[in-house]
VOGU-3710 file (C-alpha; in Angstrom, 3 decimals, decimal comma):
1> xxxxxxxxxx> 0,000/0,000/0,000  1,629/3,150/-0,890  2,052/5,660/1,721  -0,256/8,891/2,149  1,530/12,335/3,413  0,938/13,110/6,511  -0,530/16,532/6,070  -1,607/16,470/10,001  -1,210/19,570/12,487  1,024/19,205/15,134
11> xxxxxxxxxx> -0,519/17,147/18,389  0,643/17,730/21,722  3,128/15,115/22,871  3,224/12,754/25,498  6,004/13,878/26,995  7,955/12,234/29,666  6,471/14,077/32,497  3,915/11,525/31,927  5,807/8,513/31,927  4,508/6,105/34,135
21> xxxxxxxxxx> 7,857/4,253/36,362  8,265/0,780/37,135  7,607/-0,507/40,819  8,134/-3,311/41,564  9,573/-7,186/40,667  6,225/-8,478/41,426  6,204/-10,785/37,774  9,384/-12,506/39,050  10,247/-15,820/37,326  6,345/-15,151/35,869
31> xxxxxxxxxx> 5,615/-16,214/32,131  4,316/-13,562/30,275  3,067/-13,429/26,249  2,488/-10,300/24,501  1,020/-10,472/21,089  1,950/-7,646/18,476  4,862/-6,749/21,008  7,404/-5,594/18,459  6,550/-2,191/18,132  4,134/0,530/19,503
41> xxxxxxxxxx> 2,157/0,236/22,708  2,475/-3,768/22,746  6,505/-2,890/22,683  6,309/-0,944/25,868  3,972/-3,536/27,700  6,569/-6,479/27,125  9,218/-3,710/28,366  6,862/-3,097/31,716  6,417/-6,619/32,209  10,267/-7,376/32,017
51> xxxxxxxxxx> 10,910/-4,932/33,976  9,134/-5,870/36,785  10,912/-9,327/36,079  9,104/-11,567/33,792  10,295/-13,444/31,333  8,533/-12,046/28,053  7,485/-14,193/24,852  6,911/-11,557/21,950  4,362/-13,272/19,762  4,367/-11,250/16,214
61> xxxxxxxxxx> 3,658/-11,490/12,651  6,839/-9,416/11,949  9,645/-11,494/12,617  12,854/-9,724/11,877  10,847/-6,614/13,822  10,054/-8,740/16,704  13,856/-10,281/17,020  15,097/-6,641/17,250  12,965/-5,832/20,117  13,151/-8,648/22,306
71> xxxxxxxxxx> 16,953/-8,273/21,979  16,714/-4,727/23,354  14,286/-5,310/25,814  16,334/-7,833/26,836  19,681/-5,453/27,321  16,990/-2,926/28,690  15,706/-5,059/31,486  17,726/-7,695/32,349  14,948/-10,323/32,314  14,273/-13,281/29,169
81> xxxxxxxxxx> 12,658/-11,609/26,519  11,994/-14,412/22,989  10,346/-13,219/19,893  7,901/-16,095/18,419  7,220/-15,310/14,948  3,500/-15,956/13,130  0,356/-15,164/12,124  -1,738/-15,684/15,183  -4,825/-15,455/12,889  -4,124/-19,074/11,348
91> xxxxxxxxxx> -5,025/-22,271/12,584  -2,375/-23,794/14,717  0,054/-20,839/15,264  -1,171/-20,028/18,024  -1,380/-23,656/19,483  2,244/-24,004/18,426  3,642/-20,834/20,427  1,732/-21,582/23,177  3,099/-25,227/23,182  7,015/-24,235/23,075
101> xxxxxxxxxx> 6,499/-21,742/25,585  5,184/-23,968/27,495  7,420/-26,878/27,375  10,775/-24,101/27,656  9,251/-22,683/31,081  6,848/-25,110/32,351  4,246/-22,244/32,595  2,227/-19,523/30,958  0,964/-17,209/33,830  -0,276/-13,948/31,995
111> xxxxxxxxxx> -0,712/-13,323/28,174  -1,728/-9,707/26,990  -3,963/-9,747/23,222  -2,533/-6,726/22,047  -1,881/-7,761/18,049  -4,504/-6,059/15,954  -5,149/-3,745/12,570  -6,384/-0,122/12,836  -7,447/0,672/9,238  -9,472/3,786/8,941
121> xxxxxxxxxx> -11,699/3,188/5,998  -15,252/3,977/5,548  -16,931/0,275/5,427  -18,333/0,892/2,121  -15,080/1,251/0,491  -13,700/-1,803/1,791  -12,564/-4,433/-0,506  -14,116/-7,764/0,792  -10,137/-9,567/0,665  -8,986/-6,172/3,099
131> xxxxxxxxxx> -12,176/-6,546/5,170  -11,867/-10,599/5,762  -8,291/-9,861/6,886  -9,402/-7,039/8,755  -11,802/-9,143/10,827  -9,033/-12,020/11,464  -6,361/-9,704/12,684  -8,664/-8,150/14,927  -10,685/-10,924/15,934  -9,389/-14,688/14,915
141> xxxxxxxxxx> -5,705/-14,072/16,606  -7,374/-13,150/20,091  -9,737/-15,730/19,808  -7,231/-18,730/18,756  -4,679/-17,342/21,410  -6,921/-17,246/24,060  -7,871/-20,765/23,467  -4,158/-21,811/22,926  -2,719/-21,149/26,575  -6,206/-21,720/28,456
151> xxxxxxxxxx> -5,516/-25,679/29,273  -1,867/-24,444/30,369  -3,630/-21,952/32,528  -6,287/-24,447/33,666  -3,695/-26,975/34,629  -2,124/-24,706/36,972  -5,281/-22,711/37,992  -3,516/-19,823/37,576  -3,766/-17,116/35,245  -4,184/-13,771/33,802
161> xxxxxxxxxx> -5,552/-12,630/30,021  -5,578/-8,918/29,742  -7,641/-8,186/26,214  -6,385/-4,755/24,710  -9,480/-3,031/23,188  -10,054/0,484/22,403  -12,769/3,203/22,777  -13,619/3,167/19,036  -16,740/0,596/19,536  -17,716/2,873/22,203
171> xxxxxxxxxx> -17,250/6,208/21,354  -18,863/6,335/17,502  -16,727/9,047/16,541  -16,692/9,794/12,596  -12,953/8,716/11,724  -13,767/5,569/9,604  -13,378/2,993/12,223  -16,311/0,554/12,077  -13,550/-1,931/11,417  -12,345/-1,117/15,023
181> xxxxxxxxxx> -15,199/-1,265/16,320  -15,883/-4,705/15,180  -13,028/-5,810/16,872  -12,444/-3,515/19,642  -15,871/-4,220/20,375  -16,212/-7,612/20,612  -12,825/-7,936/23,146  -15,207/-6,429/25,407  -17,202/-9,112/24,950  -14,778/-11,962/24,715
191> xxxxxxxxxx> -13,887/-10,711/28,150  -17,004/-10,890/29,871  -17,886/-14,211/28,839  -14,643/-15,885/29,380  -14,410/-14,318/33,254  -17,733/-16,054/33,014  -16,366/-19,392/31,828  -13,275/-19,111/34,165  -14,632/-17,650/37,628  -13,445/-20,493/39,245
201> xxxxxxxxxx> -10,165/-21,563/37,790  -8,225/-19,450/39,121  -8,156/-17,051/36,183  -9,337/-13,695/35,508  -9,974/-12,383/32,229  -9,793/-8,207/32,187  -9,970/-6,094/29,269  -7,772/-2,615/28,803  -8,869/0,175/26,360  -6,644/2,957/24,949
211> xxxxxxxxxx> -7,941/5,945/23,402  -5,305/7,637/21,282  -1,717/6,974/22,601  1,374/8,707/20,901  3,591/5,829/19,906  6,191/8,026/19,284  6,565/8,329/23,072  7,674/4,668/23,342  11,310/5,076/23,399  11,366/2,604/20,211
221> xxxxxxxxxx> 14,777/2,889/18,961  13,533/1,931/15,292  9,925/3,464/15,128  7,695/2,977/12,425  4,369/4,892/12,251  1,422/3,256/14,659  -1,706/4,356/16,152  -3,520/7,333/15,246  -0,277/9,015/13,720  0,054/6,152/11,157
231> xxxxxxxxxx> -0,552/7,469/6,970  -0,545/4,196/5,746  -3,643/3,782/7,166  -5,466/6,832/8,314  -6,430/9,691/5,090  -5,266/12,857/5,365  -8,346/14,250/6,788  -9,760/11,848/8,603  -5,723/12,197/10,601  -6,651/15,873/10,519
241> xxxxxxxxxx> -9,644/15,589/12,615  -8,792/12,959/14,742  -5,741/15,208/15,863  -7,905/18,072/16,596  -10,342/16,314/18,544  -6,953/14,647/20,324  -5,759/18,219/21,113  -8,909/19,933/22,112  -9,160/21,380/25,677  -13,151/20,310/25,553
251> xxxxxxxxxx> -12,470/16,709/24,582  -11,226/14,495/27,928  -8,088/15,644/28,894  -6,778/16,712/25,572  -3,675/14,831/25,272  -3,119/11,651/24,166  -1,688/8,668/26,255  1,736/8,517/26,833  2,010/4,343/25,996  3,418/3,949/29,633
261> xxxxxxxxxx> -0,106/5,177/31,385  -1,555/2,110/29,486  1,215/-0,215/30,293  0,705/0,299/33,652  -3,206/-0,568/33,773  -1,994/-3,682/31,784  0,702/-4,804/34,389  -1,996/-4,295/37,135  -4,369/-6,704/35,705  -1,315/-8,999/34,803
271> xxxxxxxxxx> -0,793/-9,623/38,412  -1,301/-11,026/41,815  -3,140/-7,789/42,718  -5,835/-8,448/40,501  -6,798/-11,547/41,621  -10,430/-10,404/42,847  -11,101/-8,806/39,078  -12,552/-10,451/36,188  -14,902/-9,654/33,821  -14,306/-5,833/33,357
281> xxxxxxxxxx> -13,829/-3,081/30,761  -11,304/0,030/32,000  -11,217/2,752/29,442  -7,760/4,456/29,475  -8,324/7,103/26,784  -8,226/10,721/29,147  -11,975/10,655/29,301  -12,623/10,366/25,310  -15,578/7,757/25,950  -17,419/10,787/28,302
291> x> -18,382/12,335/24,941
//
């Protein structure tokens, strides 16, 4: 797909006052797999969860991407951090990551559904290839990795799935993201009817979503475009508008997220201190779903 200029006005950053530090080791010797953790926000969750001293299996489509980043995080942090390459949306990829993670470690005690598509298209002009893949990147790969590390989780009756979703299926703002919706959506409902299969395994099923979060904040020494500043995906205007509404005073709190403020809602329901929460939704978007 060729790249679109992005014509955008400036947003205000995330800067590092609002960087969100580390506290603790409390994922010690913990298991932890973050899908679509090569770059962007899933990047800096695998860095928050190795830094509080888990060892971190980076499950991504982009393999080269995700060999880069689990080498730095892994000079960054000092813990284990292993990229798995594939296509989580396929049968058996999923089944086969969660298999060799489990046989390395003898565990898989959190794993964070973070690998999805943003693509900011009116549904009409969707071609029906685009919106099939659309609908398994967003949908399938959670799906098929939830059910891949469940009977590792059940055996131990012990686990956490934290389900990244996003304010999009909420909000109905007019930026071309009924895609998102679709599949930000429905990890809301994954969520609440898993906790409801799991209430008494030992697991808890929570569900995080961001609002706009500057990637560019993430400290990726290799960046590539991701989120809501990303041409490839968003048009011009549509990336105008959505930065305005981003900036504006009225709207929340008229920033977006620095990635670490999400991170950190992540890493709570990734531990022991969630144990009494299941089943719920947390919006961490600066108030964009009080519209």
């Amino acid at each position: 797909m060729n790249e679109v200029p992005n014509t955008a006005a400036p947003v205000p950053a995330a800067t590092a006052e609002y960087e969100i530090p580390t506290q603790s080791r409390r994922f010690e010797h913990q298991v932890a797999i973050v899908t679509g953790g090569a770059q962007g926000l899933g990047r800096v969750i695998a860095r928050r969860l190795a830094e509080e001293g888990a060892n971190v299996v980076i499950a991504d489509i982009q393999d080269e991407r995700a060999a880069r980043t689990a080498a730095q995080l892994s000079d960054q942090t000092g813990s284990m951090v292993l990229p798995y390459a594939g296509d989580l949306s396929e049968p058996g990829v999923a089944e086969r990551i969660a298999e060799e993670v489990y046989e390395r470690f003898g565990r898989i005690d959190a794993l964070v559904n973070n690998a999805a598509a943003l693509i900011r298209m009116r549904l009409i002009d969707f071609p029906d290839a685009l919106l099939e893949d659309a609908v398994k990147w967003n949908v399938w790969n959670t799906l098929r990795t939830c059910k891949a590390v469940l009977p590792y989780m059940l055996e131990r009756r012990y686990g956490r799935i934290v389900n990244i979703g996003g304010e999009a299926w909420r909000t109905g703002l007019p930026f071309h993201t009924v895609l998102a919706g679709v599949g930000k959506g429905s990890m809301v409902g994954l969520t609440a009817t898993l906790a409801g299969e799991t209430l008494r395994d030992g697991i808890t099923v929570n569900c995080v979503s961001p609002g706009a979060v500057d990637s560019s904040a993430d400290g990726d020494p290799d960046p590539q475009p991701a989120g809501f500043r990303d041409p490839t995906w968003t048009p011009p205007d549509v990336l105008d508008e959505l930065v305005k509404m981003v900036s504006s005073s009225a709207v929340g709190i008229g920033r977006p997220a620095h990635p670490t403020e999400v991170a950190a809602a992540v890493a709570f329901f990734a531990s022991h201190e969630a144990s009494f929460v299941t089943g719920q939704h947390i919006g961490v978007s600066g108030g964009m779903a009080m519209l």
